[in-house]
C-alpha positions as CSV (number, residue, x, y, z in Angstrom):
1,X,50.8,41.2,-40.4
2,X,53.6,40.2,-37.7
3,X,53.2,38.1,-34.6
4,X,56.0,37.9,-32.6
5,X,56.1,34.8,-30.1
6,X,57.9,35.8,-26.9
7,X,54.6,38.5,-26.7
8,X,52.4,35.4,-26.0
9,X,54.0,32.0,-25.6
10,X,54.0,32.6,-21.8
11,X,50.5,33.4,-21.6
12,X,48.7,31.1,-24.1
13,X,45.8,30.1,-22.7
14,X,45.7,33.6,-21.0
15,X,44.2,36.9,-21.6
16,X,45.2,39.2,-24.2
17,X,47.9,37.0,-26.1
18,X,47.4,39.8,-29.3
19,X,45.6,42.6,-30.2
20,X,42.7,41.0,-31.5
21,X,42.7,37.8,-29.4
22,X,41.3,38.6,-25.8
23,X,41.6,34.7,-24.9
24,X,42.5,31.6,-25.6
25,X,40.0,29.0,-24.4
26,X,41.1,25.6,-26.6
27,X,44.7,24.3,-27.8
28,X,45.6,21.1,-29.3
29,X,49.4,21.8,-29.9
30,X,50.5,22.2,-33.6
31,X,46.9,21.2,-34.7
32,X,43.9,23.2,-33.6
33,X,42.9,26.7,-31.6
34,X,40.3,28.3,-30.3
35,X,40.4,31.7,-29.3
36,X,37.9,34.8,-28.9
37,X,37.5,38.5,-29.3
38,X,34.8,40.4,-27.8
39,X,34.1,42.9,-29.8
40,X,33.1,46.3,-28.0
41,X,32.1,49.7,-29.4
42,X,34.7,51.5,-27.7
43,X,37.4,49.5,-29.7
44,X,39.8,52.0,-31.5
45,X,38.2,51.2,-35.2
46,X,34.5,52.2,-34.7
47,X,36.0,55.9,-34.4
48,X,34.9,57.9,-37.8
49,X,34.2,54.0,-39.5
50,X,30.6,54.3,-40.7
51,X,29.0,56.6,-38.0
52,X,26.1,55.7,-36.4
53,X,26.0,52.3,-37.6
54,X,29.2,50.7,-36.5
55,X,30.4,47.2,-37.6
56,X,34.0,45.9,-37.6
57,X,35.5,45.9,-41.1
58,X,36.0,42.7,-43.0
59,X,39.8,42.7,-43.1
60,X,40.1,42.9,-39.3
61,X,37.4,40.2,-39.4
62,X,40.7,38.7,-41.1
63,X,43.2,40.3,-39.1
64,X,41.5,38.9,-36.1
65,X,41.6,34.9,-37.0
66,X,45.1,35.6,-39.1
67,X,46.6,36.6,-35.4
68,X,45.1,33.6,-34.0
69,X,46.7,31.6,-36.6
70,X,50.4,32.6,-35.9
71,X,49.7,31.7,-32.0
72,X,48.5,27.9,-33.4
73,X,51.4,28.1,-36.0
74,X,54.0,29.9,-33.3
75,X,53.5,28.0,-30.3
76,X,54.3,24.2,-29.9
77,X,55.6,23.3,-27.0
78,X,57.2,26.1,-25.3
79,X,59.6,28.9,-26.4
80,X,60.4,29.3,-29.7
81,X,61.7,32.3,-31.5
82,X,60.4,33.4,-34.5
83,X,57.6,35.3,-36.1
84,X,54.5,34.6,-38.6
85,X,54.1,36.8,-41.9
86,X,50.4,36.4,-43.4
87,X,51.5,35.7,-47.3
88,X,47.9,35.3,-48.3
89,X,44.4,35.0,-48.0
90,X,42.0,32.6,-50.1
91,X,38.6,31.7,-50.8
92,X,37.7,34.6,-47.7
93,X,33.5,34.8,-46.9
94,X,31.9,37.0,-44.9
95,X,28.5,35.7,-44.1
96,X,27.4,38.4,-41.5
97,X,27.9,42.1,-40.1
98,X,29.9,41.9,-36.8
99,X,29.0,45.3,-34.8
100,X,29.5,45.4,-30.7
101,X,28.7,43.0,-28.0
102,X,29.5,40.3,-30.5
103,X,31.7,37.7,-29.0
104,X,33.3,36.4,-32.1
105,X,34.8,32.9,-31.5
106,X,38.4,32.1,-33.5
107,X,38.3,28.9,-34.8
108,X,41.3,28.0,-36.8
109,X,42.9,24.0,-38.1
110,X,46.2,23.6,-39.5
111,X,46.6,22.6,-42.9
112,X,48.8,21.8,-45.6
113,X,52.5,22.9,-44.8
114,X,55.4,22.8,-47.6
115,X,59.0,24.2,-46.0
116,X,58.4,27.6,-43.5
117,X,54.5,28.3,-45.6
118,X,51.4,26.6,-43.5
119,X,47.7,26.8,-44.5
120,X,45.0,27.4,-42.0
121,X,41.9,27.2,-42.3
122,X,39.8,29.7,-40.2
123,X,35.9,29.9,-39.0
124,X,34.7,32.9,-37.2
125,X,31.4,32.4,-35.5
126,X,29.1,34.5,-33.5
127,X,27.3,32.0,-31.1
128,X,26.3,29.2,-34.0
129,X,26.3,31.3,-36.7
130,X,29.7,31.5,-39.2
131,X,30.4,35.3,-39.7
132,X,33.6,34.6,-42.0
133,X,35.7,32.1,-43.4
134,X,38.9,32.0,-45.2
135,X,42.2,30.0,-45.8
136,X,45.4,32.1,-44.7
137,X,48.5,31.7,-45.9
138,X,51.4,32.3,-43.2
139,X,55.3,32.1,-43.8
140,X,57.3,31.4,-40.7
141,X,60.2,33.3,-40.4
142,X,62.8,32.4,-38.0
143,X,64.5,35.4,-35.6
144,X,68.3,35.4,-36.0
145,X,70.4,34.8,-32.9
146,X,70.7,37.8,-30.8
147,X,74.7,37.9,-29.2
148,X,75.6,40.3,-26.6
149,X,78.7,42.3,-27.6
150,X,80.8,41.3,-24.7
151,X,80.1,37.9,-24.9
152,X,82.7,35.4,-26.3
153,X,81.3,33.4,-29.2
154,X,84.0,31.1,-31.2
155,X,83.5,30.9,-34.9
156,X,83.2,28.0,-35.2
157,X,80.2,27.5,-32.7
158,X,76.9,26.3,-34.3
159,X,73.5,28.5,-33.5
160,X,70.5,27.8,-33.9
161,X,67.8,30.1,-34.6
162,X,66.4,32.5,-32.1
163,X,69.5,31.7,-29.4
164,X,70.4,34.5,-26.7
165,X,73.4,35.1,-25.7
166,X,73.8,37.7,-22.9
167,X,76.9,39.6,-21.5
168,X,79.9,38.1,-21.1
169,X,78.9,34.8,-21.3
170,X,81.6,31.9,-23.4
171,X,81.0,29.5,-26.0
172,X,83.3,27.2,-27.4
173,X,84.5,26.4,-31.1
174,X,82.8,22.6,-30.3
175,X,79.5,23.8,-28.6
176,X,76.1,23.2,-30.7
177,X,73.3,25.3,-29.3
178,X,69.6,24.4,-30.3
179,X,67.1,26.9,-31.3
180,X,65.5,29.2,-29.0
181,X,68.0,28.7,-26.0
182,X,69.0,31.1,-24.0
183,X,72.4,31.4,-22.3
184,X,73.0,34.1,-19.5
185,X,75.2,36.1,-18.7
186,X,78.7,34.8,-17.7
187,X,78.0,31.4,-18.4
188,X,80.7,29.0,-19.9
189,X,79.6,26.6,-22.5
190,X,82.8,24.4,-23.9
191,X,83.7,21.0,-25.0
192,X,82.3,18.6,-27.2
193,X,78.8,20.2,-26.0
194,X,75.2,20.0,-27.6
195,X,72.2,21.2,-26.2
196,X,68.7,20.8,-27.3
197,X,66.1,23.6,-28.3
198,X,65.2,26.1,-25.9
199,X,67.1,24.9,-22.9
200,X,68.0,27.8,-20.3
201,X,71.5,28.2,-19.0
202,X,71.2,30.9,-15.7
203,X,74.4,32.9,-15.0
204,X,77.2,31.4,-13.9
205,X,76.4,27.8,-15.1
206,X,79.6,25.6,-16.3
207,X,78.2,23.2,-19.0
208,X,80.8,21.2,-21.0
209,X,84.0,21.4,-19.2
210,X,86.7,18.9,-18.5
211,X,85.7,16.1,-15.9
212,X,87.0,16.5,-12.5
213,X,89.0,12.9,-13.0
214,X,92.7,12.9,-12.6
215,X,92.6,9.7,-15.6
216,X,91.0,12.3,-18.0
217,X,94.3,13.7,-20.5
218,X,92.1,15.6,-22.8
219,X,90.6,12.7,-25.1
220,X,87.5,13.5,-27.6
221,X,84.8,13.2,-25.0
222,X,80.9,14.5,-25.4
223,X,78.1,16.2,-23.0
224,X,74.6,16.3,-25.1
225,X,71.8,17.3,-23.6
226,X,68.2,17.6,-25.0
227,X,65.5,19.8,-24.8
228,X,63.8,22.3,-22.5
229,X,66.0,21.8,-19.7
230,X,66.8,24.3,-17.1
231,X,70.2,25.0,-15.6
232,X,69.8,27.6,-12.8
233,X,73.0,29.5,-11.3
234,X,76.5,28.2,-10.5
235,X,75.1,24.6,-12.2
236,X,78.3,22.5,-13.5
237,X,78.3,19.7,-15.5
238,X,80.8,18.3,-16.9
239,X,81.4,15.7,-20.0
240,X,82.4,12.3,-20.4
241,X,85.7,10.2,-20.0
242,X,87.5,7.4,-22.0
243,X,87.2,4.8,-19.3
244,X,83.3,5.7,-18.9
245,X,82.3,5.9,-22.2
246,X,83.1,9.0,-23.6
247,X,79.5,10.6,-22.7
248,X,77.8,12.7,-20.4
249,X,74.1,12.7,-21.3
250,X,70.9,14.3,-19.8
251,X,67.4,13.7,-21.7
252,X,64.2,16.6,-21.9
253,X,62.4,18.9,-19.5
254,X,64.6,18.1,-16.1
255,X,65.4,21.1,-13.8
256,X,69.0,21.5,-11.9
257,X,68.5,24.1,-9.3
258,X,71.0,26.2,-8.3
259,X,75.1,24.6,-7.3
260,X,73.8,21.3,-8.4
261,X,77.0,19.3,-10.2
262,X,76.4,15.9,-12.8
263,X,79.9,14.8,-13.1
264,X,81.4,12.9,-15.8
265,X,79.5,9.7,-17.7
266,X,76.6,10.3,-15.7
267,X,73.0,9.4,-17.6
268,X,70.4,11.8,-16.5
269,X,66.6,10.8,-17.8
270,X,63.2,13.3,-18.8
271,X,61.2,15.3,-16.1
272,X,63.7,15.0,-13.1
273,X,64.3,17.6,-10.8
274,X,67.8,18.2,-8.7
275,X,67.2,20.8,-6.1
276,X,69.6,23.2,-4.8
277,X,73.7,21.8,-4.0
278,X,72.5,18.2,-5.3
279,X,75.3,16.1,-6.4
280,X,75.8,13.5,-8.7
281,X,79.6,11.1,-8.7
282,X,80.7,9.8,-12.2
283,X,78.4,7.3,-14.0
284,X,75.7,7.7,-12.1
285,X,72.4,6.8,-13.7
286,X,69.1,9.3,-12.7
287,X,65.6,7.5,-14.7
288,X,63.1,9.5,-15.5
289,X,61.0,11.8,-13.0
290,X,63.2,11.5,-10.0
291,X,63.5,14.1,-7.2
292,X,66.7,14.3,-5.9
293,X,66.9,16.6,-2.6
294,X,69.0,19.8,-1.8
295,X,72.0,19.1,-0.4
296,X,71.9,15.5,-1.2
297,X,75.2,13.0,-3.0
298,X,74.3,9.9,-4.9
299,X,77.4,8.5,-5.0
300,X,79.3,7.0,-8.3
301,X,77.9,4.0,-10.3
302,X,74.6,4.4,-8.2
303,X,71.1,4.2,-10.4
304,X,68.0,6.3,-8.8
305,X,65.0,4.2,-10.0
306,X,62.1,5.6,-11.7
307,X,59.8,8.2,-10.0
308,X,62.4,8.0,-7.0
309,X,62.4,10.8,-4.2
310,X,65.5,11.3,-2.1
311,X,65.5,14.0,0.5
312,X,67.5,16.5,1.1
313,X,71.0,16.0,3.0
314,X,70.9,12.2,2.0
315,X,73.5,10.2,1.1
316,X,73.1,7.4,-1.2
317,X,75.6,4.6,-1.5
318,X,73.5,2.1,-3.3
319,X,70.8,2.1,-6.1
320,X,67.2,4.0,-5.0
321,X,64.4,2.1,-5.3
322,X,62.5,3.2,-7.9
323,X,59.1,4.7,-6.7
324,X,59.9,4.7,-3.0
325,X,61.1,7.6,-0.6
326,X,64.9,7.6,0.3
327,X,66.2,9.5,3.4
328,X,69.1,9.9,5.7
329,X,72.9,10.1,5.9
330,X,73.7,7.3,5.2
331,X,70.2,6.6,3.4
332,X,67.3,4.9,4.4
333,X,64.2,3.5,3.0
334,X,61.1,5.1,4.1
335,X,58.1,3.4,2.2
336,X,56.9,4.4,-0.6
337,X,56.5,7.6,-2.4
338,X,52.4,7.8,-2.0
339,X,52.2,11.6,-2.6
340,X,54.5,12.0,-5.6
341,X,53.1,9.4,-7.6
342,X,49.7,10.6,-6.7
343,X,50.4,13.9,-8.0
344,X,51.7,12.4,-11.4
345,X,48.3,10.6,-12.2
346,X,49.1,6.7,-11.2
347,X,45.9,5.2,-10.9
348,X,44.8,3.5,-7.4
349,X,45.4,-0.2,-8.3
350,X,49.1,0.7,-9.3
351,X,49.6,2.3,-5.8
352,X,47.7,-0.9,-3.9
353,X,50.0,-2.9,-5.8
354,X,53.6,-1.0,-4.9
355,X,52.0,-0.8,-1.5
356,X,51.7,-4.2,-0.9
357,X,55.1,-4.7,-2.8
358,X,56.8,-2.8,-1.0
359,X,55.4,-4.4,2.1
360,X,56.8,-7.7,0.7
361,X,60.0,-5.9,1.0
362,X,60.2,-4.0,4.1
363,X,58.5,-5.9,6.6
364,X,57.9,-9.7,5.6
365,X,61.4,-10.1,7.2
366,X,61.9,-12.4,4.4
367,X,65.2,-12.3,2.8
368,X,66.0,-10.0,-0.4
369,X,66.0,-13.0,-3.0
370,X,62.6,-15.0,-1.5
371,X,60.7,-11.9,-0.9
372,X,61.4,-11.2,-4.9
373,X,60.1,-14.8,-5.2
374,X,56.5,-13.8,-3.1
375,X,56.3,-10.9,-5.7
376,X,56.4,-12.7,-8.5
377,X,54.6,-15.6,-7.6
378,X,51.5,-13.8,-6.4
379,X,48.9,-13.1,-9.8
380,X,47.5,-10.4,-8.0
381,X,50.6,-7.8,-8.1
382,X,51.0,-8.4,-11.9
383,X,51.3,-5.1,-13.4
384,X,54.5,-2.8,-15.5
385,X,55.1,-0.9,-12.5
386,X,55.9,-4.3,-10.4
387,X,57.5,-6.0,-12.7
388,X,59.6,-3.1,-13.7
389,X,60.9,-2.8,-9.8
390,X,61.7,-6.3,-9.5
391,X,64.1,-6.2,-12.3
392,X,65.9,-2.9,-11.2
393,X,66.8,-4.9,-7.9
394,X,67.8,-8.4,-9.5
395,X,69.6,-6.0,-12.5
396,X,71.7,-3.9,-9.3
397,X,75.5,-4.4,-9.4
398,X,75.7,-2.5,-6.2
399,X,72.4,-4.0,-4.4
400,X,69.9,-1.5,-3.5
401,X,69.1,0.2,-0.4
402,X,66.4,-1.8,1.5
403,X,67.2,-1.2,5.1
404,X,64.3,0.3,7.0
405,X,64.9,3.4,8.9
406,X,64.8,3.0,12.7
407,X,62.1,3.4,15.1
408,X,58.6,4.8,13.1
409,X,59.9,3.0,9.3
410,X,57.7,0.0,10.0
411,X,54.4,2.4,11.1
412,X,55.3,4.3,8.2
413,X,55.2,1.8,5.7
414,X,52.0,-0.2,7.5
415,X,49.8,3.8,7.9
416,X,50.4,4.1,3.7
């Protein structure tokens, strides 16, 4: 038995992941899975197996909760690309006859593990009742890489299992690809370059390349960047310089959207998102799950704060508050970023509290330095999130931008 993961990863917790798993209703990654099979008596098997009194056979009872057992083993926490051999089967039980309009439920725990072999332990129930048991043994086998033959691959290039290369695309001799990523077609990887597991490079993306910095005269310098990221069309990013650093470096799970550049020695954190012609200068820093706007330059040595949204077409000249919404050529504050945060599960008192901070900072009309003071002098505004914002202001080099749009900022601010 062979399960194959790209034929379910992107619809775990869908209907018919396998042949013998209609749905999965539980996951706890890496650890436990629940899935179910209804059985029917028009399924494929009953025909000419024991006529007039069908029941499904004891080694698809097995079949059935081995399948489910690759998509626990298979799927962690995204693409991967390999495939699960069942190597064994012990202590199986089979406690009752399953015939149709059973709804068998998959239960199945991960086990021992010792190199590519993992031991599950499966339960097969009808309502409360266990039809079957067993422990399987299943070998994970990883898929070679798959290379297009017009694409340009240097020797010396490292790959890592399950990587896709398609047409025409380039990789250099220094480039490190993790497995399971996918590169597409006319793409240019080069450089010092590494790139964590299944990361996605759209056509036309420029990953690795020489900075854009008429200092730069071909020293050692590095781009790494972790894993599941997304780099749609046209993307360019480029590595790090002497005078910088040496290093380019973007985290996990951020998306660039299509024409969006990160220049050299720029620091780019987990879960951000830069849409469409989105720009970063050198050495900028981006902290993790910031939005940064199409259309929109954040200008070198800037830092965009924590949960930061800038919108589109802005301009940013000084650090972005973390949290808050940043607009405008040249940028503005706007208050702070009530939706977003919302969506990402911050509880109410956090937002009261960055409300009334942010009031403190927008329209007290106290200065910068004793509105700070307010904030930390006042018990009730004590939390991470607060105490995290103050320090990314007093820790700015370049000062932050605190200036109120004109006209509607102050309603803004006073309706959230």
């Amino acid at each position: 038995m062979l399960i194959d993961i790209p034929s379910f990863v992107d619809r775990l917790c869908y209907r018919y992941p396998s042949f013998l798993v209609d749905s999965v209703i539980e996951h706890d990654p890496g650890r436990r899975l629940v899935a179910v099979k209804n059985v029917t008596v028009n399924e494929e098997f009953f025909q000419g197996h024991f006529p007039g009194s069908p029941l499904m056979p004891g080694v698809l009872m097995i079949e059935s909760l081995a399948q489910a057992a690759s998509l626990l083993v298979l799927y962690r926490e995204g693409r991967a690309n390999a495939s699960a051999v069942l190597r064994g089967v012990n202590d199986a039980k089979f406690r009752r006859q399953v015939v149709p309009g059973d709804r068998v439920r998959l239960e199945v725990t991960r086990g021992a593990e010792r190199g590519r072999v993992v031991r599950v332990h499966g339960l097969a129930y009808v309502e409360d009742q266990v039809v079957a048991e067993a422990e399987l043994v299943l070998a994970v086998v990883p898929d070679p890489a798959q290379i297009d033959p017009s694409a340009a691959v240097d020797s010396g290039a490292e790959l890592g299992e399950g990587v896709v290369i398609e047409s025409q695309a380039v990789v250099g001799a220094r480039v490190t690809l993790g497995r399971g990523c996918r590169v597409g077609a006319h793409a240019v990887i080069d450089g010092w370059t590494e790139i964590g597991e299944g990361t996605e490079i759209f056509p036309f993306a420029s990953i690795g390349l020489i900075p854009q910095d008429l200092k730069f005269k071909g020293e050692h310098t590095r781009l790494v960047i972790g894993r599941r990221n997304i780099f749609r069309e046209f993307v360019t990013i480029h590595r790090g310089t002497a005078g910088g650093g040496g290093l380019t470096w973007i985290g996990d799970h951020n998306v660039f959207m299509a024409y969006t550049h990160v220049a050299h020695d720029c620091r780019v954190g987990n879960h951000t998102i830069l849409a469409n012609g989105a720009t970063l200068g050198g050495h900028v820093l981006v902290e993790d799950w910031a939005f940064i706007g199409a259309l929109s330059g954040v200008h070198q040595f800037c830092r965009v704060g924590q949960h930061a949204f800038i919108g589109g077409g802005s301009v940013v000249t000084k650090d972005a508050l973390p949290f808050g919404r940043t607009v405008g050529n040249r940028a503005h504050i706007y208050g702070l970023n009530t939706i977003g945060l919302m969506r990402r599960g911050f509880a109410p008192e956090v937002l009261a509290r960055l409300k009334r901070t942010y009031r403190y900072l927008l329209q007290s009309k106290l200065n910068t330095t004793h509105a700070l003071g307010r904030i930390e002098s006042d018990s009730t505004l004590d939390c991470p999130e607060v105490r995290y914002l103050v320090e990314f202001i007093r820790s700015s080099p370049r000062g932050v931008i605190l200036r109120r749009a004109a006209r509607r900022a102050e309603e803004m601010v006073v309706d959230e």
